[in-house]
N, C-alpha and C positions, 0 to 999 in steps of 0.2 A: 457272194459273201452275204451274211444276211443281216439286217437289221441291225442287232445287239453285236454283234462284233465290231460293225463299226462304229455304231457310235460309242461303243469304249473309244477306240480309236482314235477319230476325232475328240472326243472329251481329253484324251491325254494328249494330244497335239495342242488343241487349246487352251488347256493349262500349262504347259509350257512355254507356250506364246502369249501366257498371261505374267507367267514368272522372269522373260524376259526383255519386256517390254513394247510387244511386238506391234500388229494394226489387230483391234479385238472387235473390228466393225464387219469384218467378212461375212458374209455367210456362210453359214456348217449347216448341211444336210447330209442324208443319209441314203441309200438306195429312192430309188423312182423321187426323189427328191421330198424325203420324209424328212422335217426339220426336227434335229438335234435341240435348238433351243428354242423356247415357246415364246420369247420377247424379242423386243425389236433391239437389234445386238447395233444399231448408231447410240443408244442410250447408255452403250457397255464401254466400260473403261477401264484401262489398268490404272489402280493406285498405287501400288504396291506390290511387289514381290509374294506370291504365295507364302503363307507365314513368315512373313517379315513381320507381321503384326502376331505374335505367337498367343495362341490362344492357350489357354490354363485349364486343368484338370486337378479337381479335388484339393483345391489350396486350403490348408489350415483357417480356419475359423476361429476366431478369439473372444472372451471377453471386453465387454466394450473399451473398460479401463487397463486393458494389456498394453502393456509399452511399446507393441509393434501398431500401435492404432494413432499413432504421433502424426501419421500423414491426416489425417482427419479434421477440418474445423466445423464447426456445428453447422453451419451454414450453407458447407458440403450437400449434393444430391446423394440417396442412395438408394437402390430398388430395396424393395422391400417384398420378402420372399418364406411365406409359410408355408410348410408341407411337412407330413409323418410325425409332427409333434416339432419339430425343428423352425424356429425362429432365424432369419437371415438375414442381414444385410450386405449388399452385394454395392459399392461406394464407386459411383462414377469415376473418381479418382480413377481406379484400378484398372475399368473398362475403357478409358480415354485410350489407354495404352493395351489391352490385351481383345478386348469387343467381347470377344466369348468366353465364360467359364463353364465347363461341363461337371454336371453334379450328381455322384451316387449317391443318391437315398436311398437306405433300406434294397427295396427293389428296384426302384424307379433310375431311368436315365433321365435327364433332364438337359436343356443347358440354357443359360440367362444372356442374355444377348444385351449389347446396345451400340448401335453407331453414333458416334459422335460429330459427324456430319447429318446427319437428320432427326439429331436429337431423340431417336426412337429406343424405348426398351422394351424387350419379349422375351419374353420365357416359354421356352418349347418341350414336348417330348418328344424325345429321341428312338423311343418304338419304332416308327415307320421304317426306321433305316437300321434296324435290329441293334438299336443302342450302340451303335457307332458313332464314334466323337467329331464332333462339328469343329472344323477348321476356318481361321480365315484365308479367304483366296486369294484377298488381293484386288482385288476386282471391285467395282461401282454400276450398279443400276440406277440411273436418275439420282445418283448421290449415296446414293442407299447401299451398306453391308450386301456383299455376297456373302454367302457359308458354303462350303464343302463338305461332306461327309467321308468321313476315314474310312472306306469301305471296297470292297472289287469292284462294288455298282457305282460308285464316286460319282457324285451327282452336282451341280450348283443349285443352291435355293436363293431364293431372296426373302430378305429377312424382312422386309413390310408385307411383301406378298405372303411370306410364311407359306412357301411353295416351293420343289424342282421347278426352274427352268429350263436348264441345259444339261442332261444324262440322261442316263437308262429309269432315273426314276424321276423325270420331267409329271409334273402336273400331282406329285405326291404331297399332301397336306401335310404338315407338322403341328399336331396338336398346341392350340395355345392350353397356356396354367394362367392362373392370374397372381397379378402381382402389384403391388403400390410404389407410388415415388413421393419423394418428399426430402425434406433434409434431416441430416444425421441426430441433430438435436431431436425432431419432432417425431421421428422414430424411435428415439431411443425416450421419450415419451412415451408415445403410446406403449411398448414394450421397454423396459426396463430390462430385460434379463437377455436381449438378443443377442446372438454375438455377428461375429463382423469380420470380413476377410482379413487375415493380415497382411499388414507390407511387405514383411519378409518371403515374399513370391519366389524366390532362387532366379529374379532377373533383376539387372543395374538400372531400375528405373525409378525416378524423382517422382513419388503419385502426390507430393507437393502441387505441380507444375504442371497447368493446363497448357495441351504441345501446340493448338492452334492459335494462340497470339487470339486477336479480337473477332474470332469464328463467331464466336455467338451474340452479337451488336444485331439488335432487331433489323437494322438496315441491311447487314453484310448480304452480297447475294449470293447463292448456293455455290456451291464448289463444283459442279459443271451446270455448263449452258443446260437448259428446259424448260418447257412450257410448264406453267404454276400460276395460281388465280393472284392477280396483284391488287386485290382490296385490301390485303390485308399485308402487316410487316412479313417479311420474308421467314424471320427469327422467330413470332411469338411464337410459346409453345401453346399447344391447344388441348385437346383432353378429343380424342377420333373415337367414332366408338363405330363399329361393326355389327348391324343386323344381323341376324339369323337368316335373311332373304336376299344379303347382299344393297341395304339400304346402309347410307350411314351419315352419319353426322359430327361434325364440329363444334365444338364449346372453348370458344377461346381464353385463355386467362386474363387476358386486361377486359371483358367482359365481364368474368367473375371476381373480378379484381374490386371492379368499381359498381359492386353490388354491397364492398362491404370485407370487415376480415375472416368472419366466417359468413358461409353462403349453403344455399341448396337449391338445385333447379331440378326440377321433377320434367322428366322426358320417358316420350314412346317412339321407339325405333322398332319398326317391322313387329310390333306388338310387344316387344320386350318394354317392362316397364321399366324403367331404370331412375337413378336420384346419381347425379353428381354432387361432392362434394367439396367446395374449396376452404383452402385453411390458409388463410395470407402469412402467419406466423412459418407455417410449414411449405411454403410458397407449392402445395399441392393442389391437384384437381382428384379424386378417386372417386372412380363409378362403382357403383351396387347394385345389387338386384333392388326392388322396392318389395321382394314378396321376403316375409320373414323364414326364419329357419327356428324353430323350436318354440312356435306360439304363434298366436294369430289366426286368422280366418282363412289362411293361403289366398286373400285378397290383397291386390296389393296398398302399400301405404302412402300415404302424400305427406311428406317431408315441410317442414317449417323451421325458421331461425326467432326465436326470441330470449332477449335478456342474455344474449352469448353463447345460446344451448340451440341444441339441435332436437326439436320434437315431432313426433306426427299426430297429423289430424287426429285421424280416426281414436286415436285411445290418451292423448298427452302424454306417452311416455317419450324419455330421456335418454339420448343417443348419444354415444360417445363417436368421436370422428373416426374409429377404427370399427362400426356400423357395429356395435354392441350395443341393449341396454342396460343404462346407470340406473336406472328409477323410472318404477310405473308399473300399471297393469303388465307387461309383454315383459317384463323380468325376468330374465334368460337368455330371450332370443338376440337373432344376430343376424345380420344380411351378410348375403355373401358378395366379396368382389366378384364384379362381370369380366370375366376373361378378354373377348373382345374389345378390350378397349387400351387405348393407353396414351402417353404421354407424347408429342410429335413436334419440332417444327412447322410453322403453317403450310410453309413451301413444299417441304414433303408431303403430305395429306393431301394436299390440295392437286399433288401431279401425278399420284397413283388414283385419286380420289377424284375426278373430276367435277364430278356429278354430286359432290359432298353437299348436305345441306350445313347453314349454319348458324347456331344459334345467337340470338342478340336480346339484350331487353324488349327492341322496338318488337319484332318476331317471337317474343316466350310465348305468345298465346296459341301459335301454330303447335305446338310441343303438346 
């Protein structure tokens, strides 16, 4: 038999054995002992029933002030998601309970991810698996979202690796988009006109009602046993950002916390020049590029905080926190979010990431 027949095979035996709560530490290989899954499957766990957690497709979008937006308090997280002219927000509320929604734009397949066990949110395209819809499996990597693809190739990816690990399309990348987070209010700040998923899902769920009880206590400790750097709380969330060479780095929020309510730390990652942003009212961290987009020298810019305002050296113009400028010379231009990067748990980062650097006041001078 060859190769790709079985490991269909195997992949649907271990979805099954995922769906019914079976031992998901075995080993699965394939002829001459080719392995089906490319991680180490003691890390692999069933949480859940194969869409028990029913992942959503093209939910109705509303105006902020529509009466199905009542699950919402300002103080609410929500990704934050631009593409084709279309403003989004996508409200952790929703994702506590569904993880994936898959999005037709225009042409684009998309889907917006977030585990609520490792705090992490991503936004993918769906090309590589021919716009086939990303299902939850059920399943945990080091805590971490599996996704499935609705497809004959039916694959597992992991959604921090943003990878196949286990099918025929094992080691297949899924383009990161980039996206912001922050709370309801502070988005609906920066955009005024966004709309925003509604409640009315067509499922009986409370997005009132956060379903993990005290999950996210800086103390709690991960939801399975694993190795993870204990310098830091288990819970904070940090700001991980991803090289282009496979270098990466951490910027924690109680470090930019207590830098101030708003902040800017200027970093190079594998040469990428990049400017995080923190907004204490928006209890956000958001990376950028430092090189502008419609003005400038295509040098990049060194970011500064005075008087409440967000400026850069080089010319003293006037930044808005959604990397636009207000006033100045560069009057037009705009950074763009860095894809690579996103909002995380310490303890997750830290145990896919081991090798993470991390940022601190005492260490900005490294950056």
């Amino acid at each position: 038999m060859s190769a790709e027949p079985m490991s269909r095979l195997y992949l649907a035996a271990f979805l099954a054995l995922s769906a019914c709560g079976g031992d998901s530490t075995s080993p699965l290989t394939v002829d001459a002992g080719d392995p089906i899954c490319t991680i180490d499957l003691s890390q692999l766990l069933v949480g859940a029933a194969r869409d028990g957690i029913p992942s959503l497709t093209n939910p109705a979008f509303v105006a902020a002030g529509d009466e199905t937006t009542g699950y919402l308090l300002p103080t609410d997280r929500v990704i934050g998601f631009q593409f084709g002219g279309e403003t989004l927000a996508i409200p952790h509320n929703i994702l506590w309970w569904h993880e994936i929604i898959n999005l037709d734009i225009q042409d684009a397949k998309i889907a917006i991810t977030y585990c609520p066990l490792t705090g992490t949110a991503m936004a993918f395209d769906r090309e590589p698996v021919n716009g086939a819809e990303l299902g939850v499996s059920g399943l945990l990597f080091m805590s971490n979202l599996v996704m499935y693809d609705r497809s004959d190739e039916e694959t597992l990816f992991s959604q921090i690796m943003g990878k196949g690990v286990c099918g025929l399309r094992r080691q297949t990348v899924l383009p990161r988009l980039a996206i912001s987070e922050m709370t309801w209010e502070a988005w609906q700040g920066q955009f005024p006109n966004t709309k925003v998923v509604s409640g009315s899902t067509g499922y009986g769920r409370d997005y009132t009602q956060y379903p993990y009880g005290g999950y996210e206590q800086l103390d709690d400790p991960p939801f399975s046993p694993q190795e993870y750097d204990h310098s830091r709380q288990p819970k904070e969330r940090i700001v991980g950002i991803e090289g282009p060479n496979g270098g990466f780095l951490a910027v924690p929020f109680l470090e930019l916390d207590a830098l101030g309510e708003l902040a800017v730390v200027n970093v190079e990652v594998d040469g990428e020049s990049l400017v995080v942003v923190w907004d204490r009212a928006g209890k956000s961290g958001n990376t950028f590029s430092r090189i502008p987009q419609g003005g400038g020298s295509g040098a990049p810019l060194t970011f500064t905080v005075e008087d409440g305002k967000v400026f850069d050296v080089e010319t003293g113009s006037w930044w808005s926190l959604g990397g636009e400028v207000v006033e100045g010379p560069l009057e037009g231009a705009s950074l763009g979010l860095y894809a690579e990067s996103m909002t995380a748990f310490w303890f997750a980062w830290s145990a896919f990431h081991p090798d993470t650097q991390v940022w601190t006041q005492a260490n900005s001078f490294d950056y």
